[in-house]
Backbone bond lengths (Angstrom), bond angles and torsions (degrees), N, CA, C in turn:
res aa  C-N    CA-C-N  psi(-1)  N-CA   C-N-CA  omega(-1)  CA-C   N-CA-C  phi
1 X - - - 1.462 - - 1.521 109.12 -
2 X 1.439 109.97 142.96 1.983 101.94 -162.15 1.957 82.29 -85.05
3 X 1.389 94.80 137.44 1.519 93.09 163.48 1.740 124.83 -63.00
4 X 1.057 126.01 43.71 1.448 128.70 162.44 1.478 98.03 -116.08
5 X 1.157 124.11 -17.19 1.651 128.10 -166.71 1.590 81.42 -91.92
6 X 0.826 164.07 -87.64 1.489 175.24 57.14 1.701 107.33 165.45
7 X 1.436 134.87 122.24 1.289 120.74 -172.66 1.588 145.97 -49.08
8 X 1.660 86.72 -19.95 1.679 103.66 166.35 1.292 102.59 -141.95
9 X 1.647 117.42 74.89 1.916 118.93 167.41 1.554 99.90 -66.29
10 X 1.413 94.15 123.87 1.699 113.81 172.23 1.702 109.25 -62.98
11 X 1.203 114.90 -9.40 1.927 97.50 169.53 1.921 105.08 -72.12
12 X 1.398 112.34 -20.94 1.273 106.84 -161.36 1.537 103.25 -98.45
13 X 0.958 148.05 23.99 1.291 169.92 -112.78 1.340 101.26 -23.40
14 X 1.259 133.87 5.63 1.425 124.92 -145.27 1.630 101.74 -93.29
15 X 1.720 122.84 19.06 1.388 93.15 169.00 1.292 117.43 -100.00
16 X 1.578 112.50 24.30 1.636 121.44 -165.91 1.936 82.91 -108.58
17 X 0.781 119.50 -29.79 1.780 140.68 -174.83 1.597 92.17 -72.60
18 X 1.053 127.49 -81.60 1.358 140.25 -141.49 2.171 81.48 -63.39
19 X 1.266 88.91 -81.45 1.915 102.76 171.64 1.637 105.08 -1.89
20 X 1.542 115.49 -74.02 1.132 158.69 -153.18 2.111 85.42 -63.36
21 X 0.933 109.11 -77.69 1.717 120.29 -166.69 1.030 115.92 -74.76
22 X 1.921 134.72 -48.29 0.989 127.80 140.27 1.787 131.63 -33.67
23 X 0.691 131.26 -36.17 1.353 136.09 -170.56 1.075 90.08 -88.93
24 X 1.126 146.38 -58.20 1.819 147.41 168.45 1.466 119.53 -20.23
25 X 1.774 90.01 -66.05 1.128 106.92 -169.95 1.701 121.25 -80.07
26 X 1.406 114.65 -19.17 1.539 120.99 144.11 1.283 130.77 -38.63
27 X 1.348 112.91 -60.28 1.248 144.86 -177.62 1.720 87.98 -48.51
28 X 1.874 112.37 -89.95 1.216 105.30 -149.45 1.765 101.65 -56.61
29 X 0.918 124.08 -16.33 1.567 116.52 175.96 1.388 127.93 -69.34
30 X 1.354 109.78 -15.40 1.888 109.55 173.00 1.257 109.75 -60.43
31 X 1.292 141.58 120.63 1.286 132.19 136.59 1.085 128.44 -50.58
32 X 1.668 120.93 177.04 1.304 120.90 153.01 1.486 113.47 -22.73
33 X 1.467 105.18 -92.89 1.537 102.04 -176.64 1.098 136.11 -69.72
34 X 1.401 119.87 28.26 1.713 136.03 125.26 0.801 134.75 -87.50
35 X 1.630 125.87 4.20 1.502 145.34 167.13 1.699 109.73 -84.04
36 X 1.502 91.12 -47.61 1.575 85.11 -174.30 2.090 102.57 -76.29
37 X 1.462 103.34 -31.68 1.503 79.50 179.25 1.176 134.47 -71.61
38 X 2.255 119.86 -0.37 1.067 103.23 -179.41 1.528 101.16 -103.42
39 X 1.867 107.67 0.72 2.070 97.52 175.81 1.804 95.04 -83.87
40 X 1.573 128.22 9.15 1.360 100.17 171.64 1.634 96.30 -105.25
41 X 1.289 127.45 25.90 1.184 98.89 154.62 1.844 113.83 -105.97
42 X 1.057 110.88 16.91 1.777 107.72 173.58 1.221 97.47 -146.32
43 X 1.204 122.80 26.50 1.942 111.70 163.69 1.502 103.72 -83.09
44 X 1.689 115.69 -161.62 1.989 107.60 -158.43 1.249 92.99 -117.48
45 X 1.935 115.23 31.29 1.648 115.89 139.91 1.614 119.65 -51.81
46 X 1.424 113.04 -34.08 1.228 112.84 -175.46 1.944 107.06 -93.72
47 X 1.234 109.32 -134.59 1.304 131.55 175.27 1.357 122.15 -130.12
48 X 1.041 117.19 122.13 1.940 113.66 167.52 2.164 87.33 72.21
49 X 1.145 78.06 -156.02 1.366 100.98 164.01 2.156 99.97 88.63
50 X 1.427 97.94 -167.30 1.712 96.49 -177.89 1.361 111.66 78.58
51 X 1.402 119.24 145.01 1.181 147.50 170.15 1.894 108.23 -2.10
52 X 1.764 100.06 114.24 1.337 82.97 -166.10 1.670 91.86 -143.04
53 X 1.337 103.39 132.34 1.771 105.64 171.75 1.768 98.72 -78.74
54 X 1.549 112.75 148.18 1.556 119.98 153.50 1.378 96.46 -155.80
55 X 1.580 96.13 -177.64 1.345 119.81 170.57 1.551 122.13 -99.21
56 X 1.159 123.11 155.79 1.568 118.65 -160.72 1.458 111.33 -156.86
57 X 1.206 109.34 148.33 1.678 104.85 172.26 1.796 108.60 -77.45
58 X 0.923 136.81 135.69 1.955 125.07 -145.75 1.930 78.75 -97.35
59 X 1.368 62.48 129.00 1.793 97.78 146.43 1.443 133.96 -59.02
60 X 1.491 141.84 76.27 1.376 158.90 -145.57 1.263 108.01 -97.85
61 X 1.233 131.65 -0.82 1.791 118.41 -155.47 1.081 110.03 171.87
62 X 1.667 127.91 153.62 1.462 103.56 171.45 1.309 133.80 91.22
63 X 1.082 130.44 154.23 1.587 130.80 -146.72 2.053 98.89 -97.75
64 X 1.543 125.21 -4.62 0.819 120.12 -163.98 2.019 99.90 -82.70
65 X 0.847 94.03 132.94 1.853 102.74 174.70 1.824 134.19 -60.09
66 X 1.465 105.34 -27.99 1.441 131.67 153.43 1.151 122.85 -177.63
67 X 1.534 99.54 -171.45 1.928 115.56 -147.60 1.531 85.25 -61.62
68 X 1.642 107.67 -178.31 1.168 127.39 164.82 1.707 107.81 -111.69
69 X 1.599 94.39 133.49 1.984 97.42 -167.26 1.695 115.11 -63.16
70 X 1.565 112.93 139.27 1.111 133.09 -175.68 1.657 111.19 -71.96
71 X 1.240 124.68 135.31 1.732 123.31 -163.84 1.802 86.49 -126.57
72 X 1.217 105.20 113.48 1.556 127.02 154.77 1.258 107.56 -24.39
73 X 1.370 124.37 137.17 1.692 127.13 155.63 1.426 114.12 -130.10
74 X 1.897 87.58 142.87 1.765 85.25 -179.46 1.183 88.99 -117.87
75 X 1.213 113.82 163.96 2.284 108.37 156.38 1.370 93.12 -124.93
76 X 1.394 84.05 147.89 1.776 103.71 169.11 0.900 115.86 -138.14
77 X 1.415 124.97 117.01 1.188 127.81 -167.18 1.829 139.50 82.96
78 X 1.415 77.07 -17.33 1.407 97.54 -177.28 1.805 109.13 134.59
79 X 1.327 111.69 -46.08 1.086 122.98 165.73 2.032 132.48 -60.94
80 X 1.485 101.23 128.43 1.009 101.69 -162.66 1.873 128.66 -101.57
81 X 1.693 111.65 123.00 0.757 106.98 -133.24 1.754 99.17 -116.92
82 X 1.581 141.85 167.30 0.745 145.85 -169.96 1.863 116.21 -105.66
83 X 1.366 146.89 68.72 1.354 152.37 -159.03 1.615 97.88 -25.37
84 X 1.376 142.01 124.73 1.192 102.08 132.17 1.587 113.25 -143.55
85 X 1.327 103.67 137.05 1.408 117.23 -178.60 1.434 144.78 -2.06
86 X 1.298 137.90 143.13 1.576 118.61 178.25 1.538 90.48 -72.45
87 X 1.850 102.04 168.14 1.060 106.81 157.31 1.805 124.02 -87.19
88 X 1.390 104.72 161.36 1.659 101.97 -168.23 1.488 94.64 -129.27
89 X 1.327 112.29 110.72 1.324 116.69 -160.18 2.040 102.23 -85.27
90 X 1.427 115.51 -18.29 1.687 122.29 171.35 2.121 93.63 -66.95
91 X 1.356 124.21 -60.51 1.142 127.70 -158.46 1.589 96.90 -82.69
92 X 1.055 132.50 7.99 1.393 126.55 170.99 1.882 115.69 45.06
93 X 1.395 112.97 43.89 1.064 135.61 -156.40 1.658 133.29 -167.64
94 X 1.011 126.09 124.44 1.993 110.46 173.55 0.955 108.20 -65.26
95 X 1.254 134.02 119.72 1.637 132.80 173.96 1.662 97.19 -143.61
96 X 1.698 85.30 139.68 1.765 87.37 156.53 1.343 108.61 -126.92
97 X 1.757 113.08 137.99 1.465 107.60 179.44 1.099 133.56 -80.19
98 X 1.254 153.18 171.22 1.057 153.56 -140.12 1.824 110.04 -11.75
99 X 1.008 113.96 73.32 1.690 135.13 158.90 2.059 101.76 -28.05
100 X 1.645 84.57 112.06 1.612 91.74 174.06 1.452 120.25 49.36
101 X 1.593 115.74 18.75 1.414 111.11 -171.18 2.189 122.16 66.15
102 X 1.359 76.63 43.91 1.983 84.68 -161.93 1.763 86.17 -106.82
103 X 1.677 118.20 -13.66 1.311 100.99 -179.05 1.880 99.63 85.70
104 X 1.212 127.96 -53.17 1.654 132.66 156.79 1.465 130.12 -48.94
105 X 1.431 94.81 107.52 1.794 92.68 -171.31 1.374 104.24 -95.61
106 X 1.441 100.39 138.43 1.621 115.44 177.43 1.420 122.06 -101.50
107 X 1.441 103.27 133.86 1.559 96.16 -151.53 1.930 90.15 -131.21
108 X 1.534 121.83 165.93 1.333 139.26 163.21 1.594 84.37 -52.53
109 X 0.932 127.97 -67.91 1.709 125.88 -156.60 1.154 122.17 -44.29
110 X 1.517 129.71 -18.81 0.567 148.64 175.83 1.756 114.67 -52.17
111 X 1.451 108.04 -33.08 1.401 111.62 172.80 1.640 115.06 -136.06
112 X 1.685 99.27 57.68 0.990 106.39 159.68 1.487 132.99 -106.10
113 X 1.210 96.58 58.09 1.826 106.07 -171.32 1.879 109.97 -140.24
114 X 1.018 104.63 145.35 1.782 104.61 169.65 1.645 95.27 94.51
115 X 1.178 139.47 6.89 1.427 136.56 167.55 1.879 101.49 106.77
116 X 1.152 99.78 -8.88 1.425 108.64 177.09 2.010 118.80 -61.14
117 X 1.269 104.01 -14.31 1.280 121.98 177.81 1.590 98.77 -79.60
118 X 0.926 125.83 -8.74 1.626 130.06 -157.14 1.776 88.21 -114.08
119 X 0.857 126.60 -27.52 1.542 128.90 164.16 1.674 133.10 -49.39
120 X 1.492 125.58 122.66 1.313 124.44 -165.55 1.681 90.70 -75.78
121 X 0.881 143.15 -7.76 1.456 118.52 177.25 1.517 107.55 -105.54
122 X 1.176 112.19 20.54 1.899 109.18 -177.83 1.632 105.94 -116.57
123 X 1.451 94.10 -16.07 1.839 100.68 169.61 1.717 103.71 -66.14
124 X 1.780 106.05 138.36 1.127 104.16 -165.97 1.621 123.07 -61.94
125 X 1.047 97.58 -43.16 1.891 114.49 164.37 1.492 124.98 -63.16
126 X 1.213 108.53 -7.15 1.451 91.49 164.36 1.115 160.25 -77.48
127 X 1.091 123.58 130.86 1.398 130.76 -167.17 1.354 128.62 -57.33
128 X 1.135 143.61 48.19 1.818 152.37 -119.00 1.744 106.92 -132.11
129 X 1.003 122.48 134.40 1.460 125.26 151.88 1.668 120.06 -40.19
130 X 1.532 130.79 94.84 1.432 106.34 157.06 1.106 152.52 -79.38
131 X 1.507 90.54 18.62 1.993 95.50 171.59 1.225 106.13 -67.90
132 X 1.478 100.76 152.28 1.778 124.97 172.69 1.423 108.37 -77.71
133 X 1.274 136.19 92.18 1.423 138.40 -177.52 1.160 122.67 -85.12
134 X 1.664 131.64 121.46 1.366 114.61 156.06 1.145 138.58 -32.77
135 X 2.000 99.64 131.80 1.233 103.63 164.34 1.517 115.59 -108.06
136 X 1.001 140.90 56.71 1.370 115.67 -149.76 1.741 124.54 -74.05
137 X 1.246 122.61 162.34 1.785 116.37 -164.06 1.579 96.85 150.07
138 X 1.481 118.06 -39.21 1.507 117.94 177.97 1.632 110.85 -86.41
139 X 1.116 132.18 -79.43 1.345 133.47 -171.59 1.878 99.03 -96.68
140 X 1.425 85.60 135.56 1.637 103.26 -176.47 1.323 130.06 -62.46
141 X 1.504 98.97 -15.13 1.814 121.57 -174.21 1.078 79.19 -67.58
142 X 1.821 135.85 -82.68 1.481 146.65 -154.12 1.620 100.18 -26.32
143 X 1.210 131.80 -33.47 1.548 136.95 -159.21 1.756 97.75 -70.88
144 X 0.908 142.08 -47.55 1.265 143.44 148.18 1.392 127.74 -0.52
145 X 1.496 106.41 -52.51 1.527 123.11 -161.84 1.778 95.52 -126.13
146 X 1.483 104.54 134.53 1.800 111.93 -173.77 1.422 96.74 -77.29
147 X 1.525 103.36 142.72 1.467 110.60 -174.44 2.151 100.85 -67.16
148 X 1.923 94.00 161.27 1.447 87.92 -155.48 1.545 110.31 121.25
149 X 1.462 109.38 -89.92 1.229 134.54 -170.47 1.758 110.41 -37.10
150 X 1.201 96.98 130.28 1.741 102.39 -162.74 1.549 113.67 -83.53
151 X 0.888 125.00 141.72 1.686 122.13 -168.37 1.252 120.81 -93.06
152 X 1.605 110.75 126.54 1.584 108.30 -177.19 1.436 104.98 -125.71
153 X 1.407 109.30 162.98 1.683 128.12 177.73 1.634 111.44 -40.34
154 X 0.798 106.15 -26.87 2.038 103.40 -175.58 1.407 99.55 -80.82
155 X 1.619 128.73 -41.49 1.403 106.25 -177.79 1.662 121.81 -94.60
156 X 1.565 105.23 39.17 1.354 124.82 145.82 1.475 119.32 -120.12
157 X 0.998 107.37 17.49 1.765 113.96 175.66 1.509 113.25 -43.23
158 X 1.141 121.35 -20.63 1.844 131.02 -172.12 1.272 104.06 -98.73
159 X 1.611 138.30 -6.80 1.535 118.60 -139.87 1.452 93.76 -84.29
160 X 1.533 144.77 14.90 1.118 129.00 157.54 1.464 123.41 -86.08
161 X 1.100 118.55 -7.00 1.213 131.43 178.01 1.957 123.85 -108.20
162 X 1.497 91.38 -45.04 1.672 121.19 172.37 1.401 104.50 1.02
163 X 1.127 146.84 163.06 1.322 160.63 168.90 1.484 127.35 170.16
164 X 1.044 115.98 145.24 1.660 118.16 -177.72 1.613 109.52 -138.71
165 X 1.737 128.04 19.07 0.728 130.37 158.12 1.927 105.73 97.76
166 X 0.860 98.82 -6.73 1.761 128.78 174.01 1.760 103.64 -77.21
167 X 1.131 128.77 97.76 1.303 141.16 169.80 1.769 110.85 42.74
168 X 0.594 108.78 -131.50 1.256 103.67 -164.75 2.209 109.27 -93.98
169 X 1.652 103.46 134.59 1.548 101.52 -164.51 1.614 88.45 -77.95
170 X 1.545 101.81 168.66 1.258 111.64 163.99 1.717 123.38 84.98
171 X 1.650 99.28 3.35 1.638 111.17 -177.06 1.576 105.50 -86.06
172 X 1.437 110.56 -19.71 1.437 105.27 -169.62 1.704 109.22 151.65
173 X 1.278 107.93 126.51 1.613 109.27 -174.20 1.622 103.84 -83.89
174 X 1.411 120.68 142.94 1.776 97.63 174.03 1.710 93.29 -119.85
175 X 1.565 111.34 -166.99 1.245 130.58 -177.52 1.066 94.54 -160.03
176 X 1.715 107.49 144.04 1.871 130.26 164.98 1.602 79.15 -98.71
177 X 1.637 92.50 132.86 1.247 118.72 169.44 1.895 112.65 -131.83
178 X 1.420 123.65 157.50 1.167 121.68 146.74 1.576 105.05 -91.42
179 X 1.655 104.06 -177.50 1.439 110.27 176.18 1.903 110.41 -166.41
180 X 1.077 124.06 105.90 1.082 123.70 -173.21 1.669 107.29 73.63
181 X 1.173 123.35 66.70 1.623 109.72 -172.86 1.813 95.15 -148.90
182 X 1.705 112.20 6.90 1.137 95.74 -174.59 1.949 118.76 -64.58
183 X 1.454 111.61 149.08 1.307 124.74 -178.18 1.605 110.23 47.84
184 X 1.688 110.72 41.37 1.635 115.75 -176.80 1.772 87.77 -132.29
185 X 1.378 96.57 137.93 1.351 101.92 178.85 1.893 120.46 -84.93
186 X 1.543 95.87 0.53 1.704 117.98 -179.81 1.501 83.71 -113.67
187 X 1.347 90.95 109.17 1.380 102.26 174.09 1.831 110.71 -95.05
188 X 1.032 118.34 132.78 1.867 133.82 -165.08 2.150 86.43 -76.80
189 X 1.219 128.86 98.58 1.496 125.01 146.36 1.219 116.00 -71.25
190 X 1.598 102.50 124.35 1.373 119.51 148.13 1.316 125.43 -149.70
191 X 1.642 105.55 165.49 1.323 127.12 -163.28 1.362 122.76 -87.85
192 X 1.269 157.53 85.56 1.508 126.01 -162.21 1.661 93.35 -110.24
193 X 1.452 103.51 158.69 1.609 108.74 155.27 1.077 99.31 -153.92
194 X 1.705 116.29 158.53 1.219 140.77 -173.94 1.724 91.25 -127.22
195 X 2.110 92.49 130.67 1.619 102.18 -151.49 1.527 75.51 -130.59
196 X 1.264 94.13 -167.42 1.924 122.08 -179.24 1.620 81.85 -136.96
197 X 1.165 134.03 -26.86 1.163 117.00 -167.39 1.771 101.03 -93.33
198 X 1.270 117.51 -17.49 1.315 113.26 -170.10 1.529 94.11 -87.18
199 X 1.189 134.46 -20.40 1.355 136.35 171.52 1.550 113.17 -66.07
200 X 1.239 111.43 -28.71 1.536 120.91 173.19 1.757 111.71 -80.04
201 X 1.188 92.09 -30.94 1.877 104.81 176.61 1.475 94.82 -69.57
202 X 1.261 136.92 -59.27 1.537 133.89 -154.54 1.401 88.08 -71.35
203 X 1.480 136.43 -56.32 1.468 114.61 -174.54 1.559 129.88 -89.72
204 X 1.062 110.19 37.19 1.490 127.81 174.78 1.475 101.46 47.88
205 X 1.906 121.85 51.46 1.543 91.92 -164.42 1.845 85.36 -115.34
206 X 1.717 115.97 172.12 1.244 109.32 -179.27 1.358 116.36 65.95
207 X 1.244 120.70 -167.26 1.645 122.79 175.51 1.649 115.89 -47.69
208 X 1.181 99.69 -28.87 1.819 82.05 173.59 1.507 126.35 -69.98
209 X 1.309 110.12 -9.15 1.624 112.79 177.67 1.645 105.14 -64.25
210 X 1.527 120.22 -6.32 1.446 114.63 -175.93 1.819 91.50 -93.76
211 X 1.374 120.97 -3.81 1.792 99.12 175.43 1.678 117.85 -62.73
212 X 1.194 98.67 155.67 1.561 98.31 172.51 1.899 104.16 -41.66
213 X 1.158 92.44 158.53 1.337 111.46 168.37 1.011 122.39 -37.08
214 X 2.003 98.42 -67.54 1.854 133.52 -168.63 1.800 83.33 -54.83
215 X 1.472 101.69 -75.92 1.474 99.18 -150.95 1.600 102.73 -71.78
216 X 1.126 120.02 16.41 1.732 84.08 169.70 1.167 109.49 -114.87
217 X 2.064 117.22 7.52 1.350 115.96 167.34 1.628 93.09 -92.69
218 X 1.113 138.43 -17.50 1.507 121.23 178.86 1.422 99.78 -67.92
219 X 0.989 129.91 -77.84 1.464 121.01 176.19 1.285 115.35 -36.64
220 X 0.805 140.98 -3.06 1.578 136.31 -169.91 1.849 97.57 -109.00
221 X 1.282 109.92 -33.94 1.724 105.62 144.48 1.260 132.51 -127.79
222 X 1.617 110.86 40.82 1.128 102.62 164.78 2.172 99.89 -107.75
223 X 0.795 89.61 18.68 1.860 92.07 -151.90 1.873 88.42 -132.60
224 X 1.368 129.87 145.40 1.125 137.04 -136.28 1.692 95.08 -173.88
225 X 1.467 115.41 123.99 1.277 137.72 178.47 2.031 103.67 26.50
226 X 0.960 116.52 45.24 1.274 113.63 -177.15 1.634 124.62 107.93
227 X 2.038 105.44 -28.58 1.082 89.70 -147.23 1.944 91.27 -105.31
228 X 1.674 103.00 156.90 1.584 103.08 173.98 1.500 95.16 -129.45
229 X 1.356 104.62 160.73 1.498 113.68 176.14 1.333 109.92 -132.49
230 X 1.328 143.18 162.95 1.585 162.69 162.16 1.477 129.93 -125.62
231 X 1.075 101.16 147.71 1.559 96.71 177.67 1.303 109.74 -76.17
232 X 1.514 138.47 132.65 1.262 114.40 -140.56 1.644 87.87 -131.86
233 X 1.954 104.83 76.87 1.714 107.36 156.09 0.741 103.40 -120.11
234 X 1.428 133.25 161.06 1.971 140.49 163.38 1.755 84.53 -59.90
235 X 1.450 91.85 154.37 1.462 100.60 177.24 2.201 102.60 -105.07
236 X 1.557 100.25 3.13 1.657 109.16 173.50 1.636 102.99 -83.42
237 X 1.183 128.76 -87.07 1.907 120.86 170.06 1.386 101.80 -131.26
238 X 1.132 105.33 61.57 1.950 121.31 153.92 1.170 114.36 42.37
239 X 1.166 125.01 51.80 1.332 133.36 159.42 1.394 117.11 -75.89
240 X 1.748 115.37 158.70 1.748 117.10 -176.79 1.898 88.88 -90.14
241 X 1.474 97.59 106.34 1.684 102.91 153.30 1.516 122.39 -68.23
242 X 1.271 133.27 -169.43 1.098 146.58 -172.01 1.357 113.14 -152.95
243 X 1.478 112.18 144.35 1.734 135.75 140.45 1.375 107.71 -87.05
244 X 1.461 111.07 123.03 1.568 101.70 -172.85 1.207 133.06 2.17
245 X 1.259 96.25 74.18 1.398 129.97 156.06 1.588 122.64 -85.30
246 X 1.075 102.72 -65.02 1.316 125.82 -167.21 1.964 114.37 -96.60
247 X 1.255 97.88 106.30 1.661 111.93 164.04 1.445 129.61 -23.73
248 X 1.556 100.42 -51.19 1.016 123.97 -173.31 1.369 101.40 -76.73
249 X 0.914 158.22 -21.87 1.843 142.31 -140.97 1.438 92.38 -102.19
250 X 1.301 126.01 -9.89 1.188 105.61 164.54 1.277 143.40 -50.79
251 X 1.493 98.08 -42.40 1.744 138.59 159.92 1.820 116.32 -34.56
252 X 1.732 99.93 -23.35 1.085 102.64 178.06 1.823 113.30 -153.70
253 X 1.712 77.53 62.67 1.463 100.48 178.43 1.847 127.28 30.56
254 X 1.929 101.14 42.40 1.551 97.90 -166.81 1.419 85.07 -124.54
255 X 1.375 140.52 36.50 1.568 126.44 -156.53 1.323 94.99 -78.92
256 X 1.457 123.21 -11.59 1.565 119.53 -147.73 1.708 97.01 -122.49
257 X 1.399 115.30 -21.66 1.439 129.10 -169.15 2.080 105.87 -112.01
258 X 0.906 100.56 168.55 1.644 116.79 -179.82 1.478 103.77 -66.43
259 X 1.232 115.51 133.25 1.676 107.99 176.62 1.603 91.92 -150.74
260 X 1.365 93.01 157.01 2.044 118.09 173.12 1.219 87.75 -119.58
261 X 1.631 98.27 123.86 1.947 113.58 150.08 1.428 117.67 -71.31
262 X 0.947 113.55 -18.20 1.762 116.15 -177.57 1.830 107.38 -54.29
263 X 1.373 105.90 -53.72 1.525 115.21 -172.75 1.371 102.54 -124.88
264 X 1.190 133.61 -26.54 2.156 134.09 -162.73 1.104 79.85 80.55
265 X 1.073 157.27 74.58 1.325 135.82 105.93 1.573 115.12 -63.39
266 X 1.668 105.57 146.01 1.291 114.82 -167.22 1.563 120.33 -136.11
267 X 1.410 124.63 132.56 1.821 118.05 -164.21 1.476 89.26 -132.07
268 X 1.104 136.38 174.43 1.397 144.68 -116.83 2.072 83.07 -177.15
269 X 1.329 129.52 88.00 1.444 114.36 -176.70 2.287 92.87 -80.30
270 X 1.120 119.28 24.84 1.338 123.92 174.40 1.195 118.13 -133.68
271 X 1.394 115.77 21.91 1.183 135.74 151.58 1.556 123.99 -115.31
272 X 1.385 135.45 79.71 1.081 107.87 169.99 1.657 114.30 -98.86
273 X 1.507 103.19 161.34 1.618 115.70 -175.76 1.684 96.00 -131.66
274 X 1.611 97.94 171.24 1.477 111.57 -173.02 1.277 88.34 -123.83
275 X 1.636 126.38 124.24 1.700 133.47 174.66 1.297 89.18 -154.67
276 X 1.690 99.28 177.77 1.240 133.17 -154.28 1.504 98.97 -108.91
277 X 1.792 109.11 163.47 1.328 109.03 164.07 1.546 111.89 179.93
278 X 1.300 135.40 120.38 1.741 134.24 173.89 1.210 86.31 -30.28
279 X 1.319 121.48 146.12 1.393 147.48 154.32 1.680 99.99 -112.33
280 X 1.374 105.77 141.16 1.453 119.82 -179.33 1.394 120.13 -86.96
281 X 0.963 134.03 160.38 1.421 115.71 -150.75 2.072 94.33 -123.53
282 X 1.400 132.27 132.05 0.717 133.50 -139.68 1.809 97.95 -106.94
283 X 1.590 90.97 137.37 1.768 85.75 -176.02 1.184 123.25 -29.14
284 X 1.303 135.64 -172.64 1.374 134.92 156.58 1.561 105.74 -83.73
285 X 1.051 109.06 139.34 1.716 111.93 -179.52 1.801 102.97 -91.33
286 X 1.496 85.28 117.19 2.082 88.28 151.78 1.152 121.83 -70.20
287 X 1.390 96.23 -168.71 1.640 98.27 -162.73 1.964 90.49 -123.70
């Protein structure tokens, strides 16, 4: 289908419309017994799950409902790595409280949505690799290095310059990564890029001094020599979005920002916000 045909083309404004009435009109249509089938998917049949604050790269466009959650980075050594939480055996969950002194606690729950809850590395106890591993298939640089292979600071040495012919060069190099997915057949997607602008986000300088407080000290340790990462599903029906990825997103003013071809949905990785969202509650784990 040529992307001008596209189900919500942003000249016609109507995918803020469509979003807007559809979702309405869902809504008033559940009955009863569509009420109870969507409280049995987050009642304490499952695990964890329920009403959960995080942080997110914001949602700008597009039929998707919110950001996709922001994943801490540490490096060690050079190598780049994915934070994740102790487990908290009272909260039935990995959480750490107040994250970097941001007052924002970061929790596993955070990515319990899109089937990703069904994942051995999203159970709070698990025992998992947190390096950020190549995936390569999206950006052509990745072809270089065999998928697996864990990502370090030298093979972003260019990201001020970086380009792939995708809107404007020099905004930020990205990488398809896995993360915690070793010997799991649900493999954990994510996104990382190393910005100049995310370096301006960690020190509150320029327009970011207007972020909240909380979140612009979470980013300020959740985010590491430039680089930020996400869990990288549409939060509309979980598709792998992109950082110039996609040709097309120009078409709908995202050449420079994260976009899904599935719907145009569009996230802003230089925007983050703090919102809410059901978290799904994760099978019961065997033994």
């Amino acid at each position: 289908m040529p992307l001008d045909e596209d189900k919500y083309p942003a000249e016609t404004g109507r995918r803020r419309f469509v979003k807007g009435v559809v979702g309405s009109a869902a809504l008033s249509s559940v009955g009863a017994g569509g009420l109870a089938a969507v409280d049995a998917t987050t009642d304490a049949a499952g695990e964890g799950g329920g009403t959960t604050q995080f942080v997110g790269v914001e949602n700008t466009d597009g039929p998707a409902p919110r950001g996709m959650p922001i994943i801490p980075i540490e490096i060690d050594g050079g190598q780049i790595n994915g934070v994740w939480p102790e487990y908290d055996e009272a909260a039935g969950a990995a959480i750490t409280r107040d994250f970097g002194g941001s007052g924002i606690d970061y929790s596993s729950a955070w990515f319990q949505y899109c089937g990703m809850q069904t994942a051995a590395g999203i159970y709070p106890q698990a025992d998992q690799d947190n390096a950020f591993r190549h995936s390569p298939g999206t950006f052509s640089w990745q072809g270089e290095y065999e998928a697996g292979t864990a990502l370090t600071v030298d093979m972003f040495s260019d990201y001020q310059e970086w380009g792939n012919g995708i809107g404007r060069a020099g905004v930020g190099k990205p990488a398809s990564v896995t993360w915690r997915s070793d010997g799991d057949v649900t493999s954990i997607p994510v996104q990382i890029l190393r910005s100049v602008e995310v370096e301006r986000m960690a020190n509150g300088e320029g327009e970011y001094a207007e972020l909240p407080s909380n979140v612009q000290s979470f980013i300020s340790a959740a985010t590491d020599q430039g680089f930020i990462a996400w869990l990288n599903k549409c939060t509309h029906f979980c598709c792998v979005p992109g950082f110039k990825k996609n040709a097309g997103s120009a078409n709908f003013g995202a050449a420079n920002e994260i976009y899904c071809g599935c719907h145009q949905s569009v996230y802003d990785p230089f925007s983050p916000v703090q919102t809410t969202f059901v978290a799904l509650p994760r099978p019961p784990q065997t033994e």
